[in-house]
C-alpha positions as CSV (number, residue, x, y, z in Angstrom):
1,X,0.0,0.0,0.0
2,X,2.8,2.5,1.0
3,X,6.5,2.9,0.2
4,X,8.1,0.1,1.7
5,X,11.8,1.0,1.1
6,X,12.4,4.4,2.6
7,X,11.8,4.2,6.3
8,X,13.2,4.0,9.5
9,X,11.8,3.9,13.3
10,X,12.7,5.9,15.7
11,X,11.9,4.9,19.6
12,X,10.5,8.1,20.3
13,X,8.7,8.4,17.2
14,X,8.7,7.3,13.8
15,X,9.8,9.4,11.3
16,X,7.1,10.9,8.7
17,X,6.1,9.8,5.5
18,X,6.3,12.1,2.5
19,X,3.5,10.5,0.4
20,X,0.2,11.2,0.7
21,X,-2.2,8.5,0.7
22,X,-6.2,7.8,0.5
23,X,-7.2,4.7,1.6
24,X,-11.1,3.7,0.6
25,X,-13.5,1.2,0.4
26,X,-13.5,0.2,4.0
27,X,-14.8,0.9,7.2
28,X,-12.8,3.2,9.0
29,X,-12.9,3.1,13.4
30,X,-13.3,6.9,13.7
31,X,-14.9,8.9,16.4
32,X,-14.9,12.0,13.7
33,X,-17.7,10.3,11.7
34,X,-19.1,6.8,13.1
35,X,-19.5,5.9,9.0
36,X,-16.3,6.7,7.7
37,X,-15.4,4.8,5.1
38,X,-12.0,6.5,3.3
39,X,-9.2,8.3,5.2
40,X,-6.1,10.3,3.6
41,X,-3.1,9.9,5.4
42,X,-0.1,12.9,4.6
43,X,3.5,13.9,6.0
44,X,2.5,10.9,8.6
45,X,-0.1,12.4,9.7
46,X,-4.3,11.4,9.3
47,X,-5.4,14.5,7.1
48,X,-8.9,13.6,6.6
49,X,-11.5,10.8,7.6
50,X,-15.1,10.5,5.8
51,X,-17.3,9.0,3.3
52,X,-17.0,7.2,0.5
53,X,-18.4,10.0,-2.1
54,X,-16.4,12.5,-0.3
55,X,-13.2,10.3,-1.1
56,X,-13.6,11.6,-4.9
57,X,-12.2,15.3,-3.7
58,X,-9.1,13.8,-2.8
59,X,-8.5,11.3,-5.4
60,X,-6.4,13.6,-7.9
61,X,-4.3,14.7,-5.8
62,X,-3.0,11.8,-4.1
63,X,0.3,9.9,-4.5
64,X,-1.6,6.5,-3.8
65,X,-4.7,5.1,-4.2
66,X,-5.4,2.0,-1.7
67,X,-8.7,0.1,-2.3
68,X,-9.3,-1.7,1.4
69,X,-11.6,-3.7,-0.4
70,X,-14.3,-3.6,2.5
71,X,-11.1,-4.2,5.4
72,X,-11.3,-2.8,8.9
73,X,-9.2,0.3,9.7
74,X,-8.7,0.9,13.6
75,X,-5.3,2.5,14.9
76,X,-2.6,0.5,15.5
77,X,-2.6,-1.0,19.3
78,X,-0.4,-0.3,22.2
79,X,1.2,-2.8,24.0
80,X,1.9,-0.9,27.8
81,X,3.8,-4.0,29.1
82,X,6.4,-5.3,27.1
83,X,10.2,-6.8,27.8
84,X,10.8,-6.9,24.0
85,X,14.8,-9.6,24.5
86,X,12.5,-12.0,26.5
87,X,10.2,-12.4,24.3
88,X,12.2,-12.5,21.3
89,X,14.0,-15.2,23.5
90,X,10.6,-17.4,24.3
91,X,10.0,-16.9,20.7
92,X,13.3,-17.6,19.1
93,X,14.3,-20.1,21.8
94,X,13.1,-22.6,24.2
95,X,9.2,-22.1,24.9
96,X,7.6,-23.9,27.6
97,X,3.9,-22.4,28.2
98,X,2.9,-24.9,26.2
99,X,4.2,-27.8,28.1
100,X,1.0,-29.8,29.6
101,X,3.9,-31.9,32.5
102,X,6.7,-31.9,34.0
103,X,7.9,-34.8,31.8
104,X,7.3,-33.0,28.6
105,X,8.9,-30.0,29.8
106,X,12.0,-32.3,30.5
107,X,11.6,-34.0,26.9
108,X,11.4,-30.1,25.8
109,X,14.7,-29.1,27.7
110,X,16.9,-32.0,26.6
111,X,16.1,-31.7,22.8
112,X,16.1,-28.0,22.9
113,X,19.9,-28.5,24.5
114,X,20.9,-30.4,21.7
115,X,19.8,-28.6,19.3
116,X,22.4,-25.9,20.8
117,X,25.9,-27.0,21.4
118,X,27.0,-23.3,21.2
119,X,25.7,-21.9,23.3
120,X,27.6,-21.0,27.1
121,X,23.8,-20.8,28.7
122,X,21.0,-22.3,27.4
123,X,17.6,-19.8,28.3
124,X,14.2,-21.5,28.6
125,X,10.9,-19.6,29.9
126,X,7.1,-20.5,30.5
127,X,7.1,-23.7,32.8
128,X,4.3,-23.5,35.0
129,X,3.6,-26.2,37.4
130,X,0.1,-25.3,38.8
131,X,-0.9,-26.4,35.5
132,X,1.3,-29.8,35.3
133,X,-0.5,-33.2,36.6
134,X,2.9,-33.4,39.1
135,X,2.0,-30.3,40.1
136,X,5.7,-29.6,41.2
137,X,8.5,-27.4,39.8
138,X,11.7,-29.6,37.6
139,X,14.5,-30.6,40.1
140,X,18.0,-29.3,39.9
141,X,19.3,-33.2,39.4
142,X,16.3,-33.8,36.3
143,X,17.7,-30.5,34.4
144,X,21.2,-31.4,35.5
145,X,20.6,-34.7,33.6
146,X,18.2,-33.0,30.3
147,X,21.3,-30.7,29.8
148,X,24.1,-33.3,30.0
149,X,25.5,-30.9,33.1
150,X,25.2,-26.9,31.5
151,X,24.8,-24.3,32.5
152,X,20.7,-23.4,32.0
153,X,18.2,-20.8,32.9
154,X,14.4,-21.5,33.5
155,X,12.4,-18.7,34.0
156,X,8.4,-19.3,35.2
157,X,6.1,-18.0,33.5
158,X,5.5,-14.7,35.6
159,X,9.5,-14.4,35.5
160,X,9.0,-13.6,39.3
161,X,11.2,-17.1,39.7
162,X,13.7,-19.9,38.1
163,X,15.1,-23.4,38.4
164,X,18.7,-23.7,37.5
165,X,21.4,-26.0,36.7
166,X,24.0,-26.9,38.9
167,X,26.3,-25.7,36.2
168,X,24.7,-21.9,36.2
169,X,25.1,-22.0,40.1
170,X,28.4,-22.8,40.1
171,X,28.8,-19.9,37.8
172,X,27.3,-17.4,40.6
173,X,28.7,-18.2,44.0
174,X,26.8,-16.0,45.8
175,X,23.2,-17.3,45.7
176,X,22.0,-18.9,49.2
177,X,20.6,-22.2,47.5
178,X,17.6,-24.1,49.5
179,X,17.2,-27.6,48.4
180,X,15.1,-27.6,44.8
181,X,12.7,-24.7,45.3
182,X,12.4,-22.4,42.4
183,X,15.1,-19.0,43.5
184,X,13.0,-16.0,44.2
185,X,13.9,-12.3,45.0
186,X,18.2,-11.4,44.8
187,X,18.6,-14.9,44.2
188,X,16.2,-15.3,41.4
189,X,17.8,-11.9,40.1
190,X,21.5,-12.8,40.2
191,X,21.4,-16.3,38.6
192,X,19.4,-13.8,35.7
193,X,21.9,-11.6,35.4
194,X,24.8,-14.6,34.8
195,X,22.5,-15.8,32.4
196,X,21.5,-12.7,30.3
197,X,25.0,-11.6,30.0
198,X,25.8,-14.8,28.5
199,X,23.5,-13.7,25.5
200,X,25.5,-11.9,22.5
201,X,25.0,-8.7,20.9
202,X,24.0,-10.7,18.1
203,X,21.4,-13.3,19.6
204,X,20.2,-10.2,21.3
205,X,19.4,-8.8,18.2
206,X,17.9,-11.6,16.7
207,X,15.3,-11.9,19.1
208,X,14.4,-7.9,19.6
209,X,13.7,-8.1,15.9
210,X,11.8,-11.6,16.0
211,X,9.8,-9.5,19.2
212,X,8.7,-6.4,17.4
213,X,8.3,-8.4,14.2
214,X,5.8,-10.6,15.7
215,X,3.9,-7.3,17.5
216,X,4.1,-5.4,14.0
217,X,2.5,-8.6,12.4
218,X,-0.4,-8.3,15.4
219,X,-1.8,-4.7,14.7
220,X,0.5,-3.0,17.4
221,X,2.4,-0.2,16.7
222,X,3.8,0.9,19.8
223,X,5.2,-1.0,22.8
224,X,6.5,0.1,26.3
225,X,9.7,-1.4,27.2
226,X,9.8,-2.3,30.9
227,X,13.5,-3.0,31.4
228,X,16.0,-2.1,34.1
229,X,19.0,-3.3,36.4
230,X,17.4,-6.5,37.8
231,X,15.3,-7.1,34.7
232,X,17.8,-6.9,31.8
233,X,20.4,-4.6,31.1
234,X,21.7,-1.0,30.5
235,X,23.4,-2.7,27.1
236,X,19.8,-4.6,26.1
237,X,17.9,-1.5,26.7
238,X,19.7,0.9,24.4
239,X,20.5,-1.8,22.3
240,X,16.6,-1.9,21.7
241,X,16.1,1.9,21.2
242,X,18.8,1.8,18.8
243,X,17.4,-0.8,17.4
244,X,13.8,0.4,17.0
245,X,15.5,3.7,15.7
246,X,17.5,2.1,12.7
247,X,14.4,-0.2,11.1
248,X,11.2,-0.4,10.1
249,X,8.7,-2.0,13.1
250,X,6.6,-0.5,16.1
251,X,7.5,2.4,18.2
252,X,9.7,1.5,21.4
253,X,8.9,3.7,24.5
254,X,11.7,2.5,27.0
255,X,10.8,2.4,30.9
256,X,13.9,2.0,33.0
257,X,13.3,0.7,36.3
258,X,15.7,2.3,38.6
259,X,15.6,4.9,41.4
260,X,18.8,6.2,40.1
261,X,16.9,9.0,37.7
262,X,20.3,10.0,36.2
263,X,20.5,6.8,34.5
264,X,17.1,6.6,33.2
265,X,17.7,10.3,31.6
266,X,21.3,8.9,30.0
267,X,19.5,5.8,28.6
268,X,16.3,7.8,27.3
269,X,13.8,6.4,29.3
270,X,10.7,8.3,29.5
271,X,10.5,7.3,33.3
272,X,12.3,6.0,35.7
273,X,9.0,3.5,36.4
274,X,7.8,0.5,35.1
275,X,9.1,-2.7,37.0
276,X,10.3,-0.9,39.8
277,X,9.2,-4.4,42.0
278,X,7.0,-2.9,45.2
279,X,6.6,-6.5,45.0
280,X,6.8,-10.1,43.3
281,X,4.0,-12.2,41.5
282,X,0.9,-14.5,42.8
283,X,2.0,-17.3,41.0
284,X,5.3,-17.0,42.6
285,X,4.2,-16.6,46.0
286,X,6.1,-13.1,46.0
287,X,3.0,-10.6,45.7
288,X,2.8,-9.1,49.3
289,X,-0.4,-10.0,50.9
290,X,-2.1,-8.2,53.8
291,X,-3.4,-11.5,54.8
292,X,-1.0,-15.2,54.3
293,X,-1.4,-16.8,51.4
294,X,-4.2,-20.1,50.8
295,X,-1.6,-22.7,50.0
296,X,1.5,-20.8,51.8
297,X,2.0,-19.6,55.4
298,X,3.0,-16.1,54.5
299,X,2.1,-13.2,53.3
300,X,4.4,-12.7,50.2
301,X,7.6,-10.3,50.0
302,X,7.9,-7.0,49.8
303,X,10.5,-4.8,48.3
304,X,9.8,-1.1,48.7
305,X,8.1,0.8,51.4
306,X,5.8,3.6,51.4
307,X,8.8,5.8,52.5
308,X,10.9,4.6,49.3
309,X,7.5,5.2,47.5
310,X,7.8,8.6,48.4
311,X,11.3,9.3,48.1
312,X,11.3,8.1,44.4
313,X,7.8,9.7,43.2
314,X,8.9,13.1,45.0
315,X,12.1,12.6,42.7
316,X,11.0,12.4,39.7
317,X,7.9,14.4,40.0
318,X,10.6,17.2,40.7
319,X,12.6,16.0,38.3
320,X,9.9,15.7,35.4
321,X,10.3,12.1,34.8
322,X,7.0,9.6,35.0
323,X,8.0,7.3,38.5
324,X,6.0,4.0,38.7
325,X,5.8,0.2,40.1
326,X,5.3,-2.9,39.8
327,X,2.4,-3.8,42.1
328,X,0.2,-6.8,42.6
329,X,-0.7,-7.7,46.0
330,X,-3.0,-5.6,48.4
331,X,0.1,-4.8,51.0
332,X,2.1,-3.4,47.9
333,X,-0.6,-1.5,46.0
334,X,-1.1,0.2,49.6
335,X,2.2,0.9,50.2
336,X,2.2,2.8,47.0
337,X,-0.7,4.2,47.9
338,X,0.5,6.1,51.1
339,X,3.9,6.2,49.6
340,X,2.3,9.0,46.3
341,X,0.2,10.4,49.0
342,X,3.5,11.4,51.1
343,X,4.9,12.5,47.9
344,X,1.7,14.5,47.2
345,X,2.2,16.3,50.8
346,X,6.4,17.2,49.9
347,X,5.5,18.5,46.0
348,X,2.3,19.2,45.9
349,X,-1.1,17.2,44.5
350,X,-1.3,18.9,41.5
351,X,2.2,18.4,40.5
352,X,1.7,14.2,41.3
353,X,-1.2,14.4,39.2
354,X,0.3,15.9,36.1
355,X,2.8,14.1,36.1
356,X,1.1,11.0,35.2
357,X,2.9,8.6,37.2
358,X,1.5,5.0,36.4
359,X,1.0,1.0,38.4
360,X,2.0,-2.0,36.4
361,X,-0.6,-4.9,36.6
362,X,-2.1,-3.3,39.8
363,X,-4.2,-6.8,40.7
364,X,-5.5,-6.9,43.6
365,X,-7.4,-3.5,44.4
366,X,-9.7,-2.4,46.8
367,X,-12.3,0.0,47.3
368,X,-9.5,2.7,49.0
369,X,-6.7,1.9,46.5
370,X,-9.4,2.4,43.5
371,X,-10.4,6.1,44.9
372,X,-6.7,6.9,46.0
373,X,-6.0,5.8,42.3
374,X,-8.4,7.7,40.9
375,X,-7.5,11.1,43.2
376,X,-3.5,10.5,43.0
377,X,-4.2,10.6,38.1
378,X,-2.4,6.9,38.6
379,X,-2.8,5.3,35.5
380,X,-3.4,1.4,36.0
381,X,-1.3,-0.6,33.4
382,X,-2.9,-3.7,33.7
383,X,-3.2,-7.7,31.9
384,X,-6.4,-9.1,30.8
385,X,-4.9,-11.7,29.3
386,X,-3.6,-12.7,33.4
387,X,-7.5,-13.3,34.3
388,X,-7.7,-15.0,31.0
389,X,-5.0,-17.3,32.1
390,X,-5.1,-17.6,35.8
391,X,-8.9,-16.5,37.1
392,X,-11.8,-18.3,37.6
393,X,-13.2,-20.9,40.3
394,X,-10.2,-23.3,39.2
395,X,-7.3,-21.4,38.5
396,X,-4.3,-20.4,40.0
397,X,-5.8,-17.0,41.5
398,X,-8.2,-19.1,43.5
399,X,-5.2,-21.9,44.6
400,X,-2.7,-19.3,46.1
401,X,-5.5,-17.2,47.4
402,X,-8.6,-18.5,47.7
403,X,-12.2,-18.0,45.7
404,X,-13.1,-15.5,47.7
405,X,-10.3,-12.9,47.1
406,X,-9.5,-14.0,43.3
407,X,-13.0,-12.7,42.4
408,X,-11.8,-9.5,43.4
409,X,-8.6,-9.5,41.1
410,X,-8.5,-7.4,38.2
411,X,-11.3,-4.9,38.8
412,X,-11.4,-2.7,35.1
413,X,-15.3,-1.9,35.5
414,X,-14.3,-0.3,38.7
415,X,-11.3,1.3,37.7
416,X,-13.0,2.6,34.7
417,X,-16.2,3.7,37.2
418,X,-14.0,5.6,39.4
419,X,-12.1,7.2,36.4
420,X,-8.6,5.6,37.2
421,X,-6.9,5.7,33.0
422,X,-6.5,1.7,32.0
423,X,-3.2,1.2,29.6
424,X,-3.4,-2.4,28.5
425,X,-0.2,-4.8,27.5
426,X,0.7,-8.4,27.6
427,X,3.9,-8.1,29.9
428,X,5.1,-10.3,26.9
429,X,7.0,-13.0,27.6
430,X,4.9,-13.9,30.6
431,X,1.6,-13.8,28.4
432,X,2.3,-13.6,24.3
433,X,0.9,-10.6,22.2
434,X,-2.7,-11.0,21.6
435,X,-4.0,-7.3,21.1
436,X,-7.7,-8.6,20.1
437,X,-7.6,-10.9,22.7
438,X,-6.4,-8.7,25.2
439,X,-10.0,-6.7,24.4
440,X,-11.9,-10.0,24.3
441,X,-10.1,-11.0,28.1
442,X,-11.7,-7.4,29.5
443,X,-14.7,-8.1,27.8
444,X,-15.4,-11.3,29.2
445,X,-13.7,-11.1,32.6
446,X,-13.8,-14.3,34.2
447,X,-15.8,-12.5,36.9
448,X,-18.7,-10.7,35.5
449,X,-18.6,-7.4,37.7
450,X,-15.3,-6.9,36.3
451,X,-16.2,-6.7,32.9
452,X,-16.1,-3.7,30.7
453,X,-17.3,-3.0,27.3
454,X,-15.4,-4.0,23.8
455,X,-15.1,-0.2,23.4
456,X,-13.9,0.8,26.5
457,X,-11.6,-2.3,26.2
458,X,-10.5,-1.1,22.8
459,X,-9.9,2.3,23.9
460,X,-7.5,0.9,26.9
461,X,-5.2,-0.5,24.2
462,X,-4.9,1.9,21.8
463,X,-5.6,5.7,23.0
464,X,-5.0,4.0,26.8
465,X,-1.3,3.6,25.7
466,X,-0.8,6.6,24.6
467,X,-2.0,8.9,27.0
468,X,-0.1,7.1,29.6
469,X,2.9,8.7,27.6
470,X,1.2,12.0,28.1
471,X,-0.1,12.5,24.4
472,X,-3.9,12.9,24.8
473,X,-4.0,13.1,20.7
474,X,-2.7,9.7,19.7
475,X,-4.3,6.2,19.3
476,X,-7.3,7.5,17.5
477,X,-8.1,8.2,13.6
478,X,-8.6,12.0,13.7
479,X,-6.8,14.6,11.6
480,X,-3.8,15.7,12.9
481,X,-3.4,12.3,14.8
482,X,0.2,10.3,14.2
483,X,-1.0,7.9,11.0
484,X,-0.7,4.5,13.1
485,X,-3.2,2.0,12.0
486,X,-4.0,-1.6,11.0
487,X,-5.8,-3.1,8.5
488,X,-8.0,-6.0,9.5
489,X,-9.7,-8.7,7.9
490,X,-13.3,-9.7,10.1
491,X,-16.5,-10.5,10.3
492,X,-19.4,-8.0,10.7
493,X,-19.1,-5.0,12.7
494,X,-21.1,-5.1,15.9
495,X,-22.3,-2.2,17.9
496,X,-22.6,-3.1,21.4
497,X,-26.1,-2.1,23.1
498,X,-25.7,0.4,25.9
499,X,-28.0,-1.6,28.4
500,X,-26.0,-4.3,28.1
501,X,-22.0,-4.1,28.4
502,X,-21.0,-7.6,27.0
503,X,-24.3,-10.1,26.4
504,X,-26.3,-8.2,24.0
505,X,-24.8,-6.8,20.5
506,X,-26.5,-3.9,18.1
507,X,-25.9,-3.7,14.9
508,X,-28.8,-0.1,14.9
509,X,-26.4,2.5,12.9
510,X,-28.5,5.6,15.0
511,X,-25.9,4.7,18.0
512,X,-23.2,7.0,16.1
513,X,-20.7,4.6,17.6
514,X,-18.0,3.5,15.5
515,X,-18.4,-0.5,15.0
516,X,-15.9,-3.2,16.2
517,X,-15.9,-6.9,15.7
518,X,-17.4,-9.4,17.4
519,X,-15.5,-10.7,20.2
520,X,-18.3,-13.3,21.7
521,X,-15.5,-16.4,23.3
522,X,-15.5,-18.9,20.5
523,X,-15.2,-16.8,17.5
524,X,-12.5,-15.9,15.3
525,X,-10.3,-13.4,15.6
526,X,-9.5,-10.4,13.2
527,X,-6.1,-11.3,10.9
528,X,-4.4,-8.5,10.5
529,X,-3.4,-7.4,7.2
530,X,-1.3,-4.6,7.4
531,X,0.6,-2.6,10.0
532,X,1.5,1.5,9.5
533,X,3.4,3.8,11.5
534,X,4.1,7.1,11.2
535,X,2.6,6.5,7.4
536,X,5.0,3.8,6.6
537,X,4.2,0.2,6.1
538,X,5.8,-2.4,8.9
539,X,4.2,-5.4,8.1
540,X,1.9,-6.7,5.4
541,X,0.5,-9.9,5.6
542,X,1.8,-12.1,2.3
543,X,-1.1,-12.9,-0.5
544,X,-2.2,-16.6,-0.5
């Protein structure tokens, strides 16, 4: 459709596109007419959305026609949560979310070892024993014997916690081992480290590229890279925004998660926030918990206080950086609670407001932490696709915690209700990229109070995304809006009915709201057909 030789990306935006552009014959996701069916697209930039007769003006003067031929047009999606070398890694590498045991995740590790003599660690992610018959994590002497003794790294799926090789310990003398429990907090983070700085420049390049290609191929045109110290590296991260600068492929936002502001600024973060840890994971055992765990005798661990809260959010609030956590228990969303209300107090509320400091994932809320969300301008970036995965009577939520408090995890209708902004993201690798059925997990929360409309859903993963950058006019198909979109193939638009947030479906074109697809559990998703940013193709989906 566009010019596909001439264009680069840059992590803080892509450059513009010189041609102009009028793509018609479709149905075009606009809130500047609700039955749009053409847009022109110039310098970058959306010039003009409307009507099919309308499209005639514009046709002359054009350097392209492009005939959707009745395709979707929505704007690209955001991913809010995204460590872009891990899941280049998962996808390039050893992949075990698929493993239904512990014995096939064995089989897994030993042909994926010798498939890689080279290699001085071998790096393996997505084991999950709550969902394995044995129901227990691999043991140190099992990989020991799938690797023929290497060194190897195996992160759980929430990457909150690892089994090893005696070979990898060996090769980080510090760690305090216990028997064959997965390693958790500084352990967990040092035996990473050894392992990610066995990766080199070039199989980190490999899978940043295999990363974005996959989101570009998705419909996403932006991603937030969560890295820092304990998470990566100060080499991975501006690797990836050089990266993202020098090729064609979604926009990179990078997040550095360190309380050492002067680093962020050197790297070119945009805040020294995203998975700053407050806390660990559920799955884990590491959220922090107000009350002990179902199936543990504790309550979790905790990393940061409120005062550290404070003394970081006052910091960058003063220093015009976004701060922000990782957060998922109800001890740890508290603590940052009273730790940006002490920071509020120092620099003032209106200050902590604009600066639009944001929560990653953000689970388990209550009542107070909503309305202190909601008075503090937090912006929740938060998983569907973790209820998806993890909710319900029978899932993993309910085993570490208990029915009662999993049907309170994930609360978008009251986030939303409150007016708290919702970003979402996949936190890829822990759950893959899936932009439509990110919107499809919201819509059809496993618990029903928590469910919020396709729209609203929609809006939260595109527009959502941007604005927890601070650009208000992004993520939508109006003039004078960055020219990122998708083209989808799907079945009919659906309007959804306003009496009815999920069950019930209108298709009555007196709403005047733009259509989506339908995203009932069970049906296809859209196929994405194209990917632009910043004007410029990214990704188009190959004929046949």
């Amino acid at each position: 459709m566009t010019d596909r030789t001439a264009s680069s990306a840059d992590a803080a935006g892509a450059p513009a596109s010189e041609r102009t552009v009028l793509l018609r014959g479709g149905e075009v996701h606009s809130p500047a007419d609700p039955f749009a069916t053409a847009m022109v697209v110039e310098r970058g930039h959306i010039a003009w959305v409307g009507s099919e007769g309308a499209a005639d003006a514009f046709a002359q003067g054009v350097d392209e026609v492009v005939d959707l031929g009745g395709a979707l047009v929505t704007p690209a999606f955001t991913d809010a949560h995204v460590h872009t070398t891990s899941a280049g890694l998962a996808l390039t590498g050893l992949d075990l979310t698929g493993a239904p045991s512990l014995a096939d995740a064995l089989r897994l590790v030993r042909a994926y070892a010798g498939r890689r003599p080279a290699d001085r660690v071998l790096l393996g992610h997505g084991w999950d024993a709550s969902r394995w018959p044995e129901r227990r994590a691999p043991r140190r002497e099992e990989l020991d014997e799938a690797t023929g003794g290497r060194p190897l790294y195996l992160s759980r799926i929430d990457v909150h916690s690892a089994v090893v090789t005696t070979a990898l310990l060996d090769l980080v003398p510090a760690v305090s081992v216990r028997g064959d429990e997965p390693l958790t907090r500084d352990d967990h983070h040092a035996v990473r480290r050894a392992a990610l700085a066995a990766v080199t420049p070039a199989q980190r390049a490999e899978a940043q590229r295999a990363a974005l290609d996959r989101a570009a191929s998705l419909g996403i045109g932006s991603v937030h890279e969560c890295g820092g110290p304990d998470i990566s590296s100060a080499e991975d991260f501006a690797g990836l925004l050089g990266l993202a600068r020098e090729r064609p492929g979604p926009r990179v936002f990078g997040y550095w998660a360190d309380r050492d502001l002067e680093q962020a600024k050197a790297l070119g973060a945009i805040g020294a926030a995203g998975d700053l840890f407050v806390d660990g994971a559920l799955g884990s055992h590491t959220a922090c918990l107000h009350a002990p765990y179902a199936d543990a005798g504790h309550t979790g661990t905790g990393y940061l206080d409120a005062a550290e809260v404070a003394e970081h959010v006052a910091a960058c609030t003063e220093a015009g950086l976004q701060a922000g956590f990782h957060a998922i228990g109800d001890a740890a969303l508290t603590a940052v609670v009273e730790g940006m209300r002490a920071a509020a107090e120092k620099v003032g509320l209106a200050r902590v407001r604009a600066a639009r400091h944001r929560v990653e994932h953000a689970e388990m809320m209550t009542p107070v932490t909503i309305a202190a969300f909601a008075d503090l301008g937090l912006t929740a970036s938060v998983q569907p696709a973790f209820d998806a995965a993890w909710g319900g009577e029978e899932g993993m939520y309910a085993d570490r915690l208990g029915a009662e408090r999993a049907r309170t995890l994930n609360p978008f209708a009251a986030l939303l209700k409150a007016g708290v902004p919702l970003a979402f993201g996949s936190d890829a690798p822990v759950t893959p990229f899936d932009p439509w059925g990110t919107v499809r997990a919201a819509a059809f929360h496993r618990t029903p109070e928590h469910r919020i409309s396709v729209r609203a859903a929609f809006t939260a993963h595109t527009r959502g995304g941007w604005r927890a950058l601070g650009r208000d006019g992004a993520g939508v198909l109006v003039p004078g809006a960055p020219a990122d979109y998708a083209l989808w193939e799907t079945a009919e638009l659906v309007v959804q009915a306003p009496d009815d947030r999920v069950a019930r479906w209108s298709t009555d074109p007196r709403s005047g709201t733009p259509g989506l697809p339908d995203l009932t559990p069970g049906g296809d998703l859209p196929v994405c057909l194209a990917t632009v940013v910043g004007g410029r193709e990214v990704f188009v989906r190959p004929q046949g």
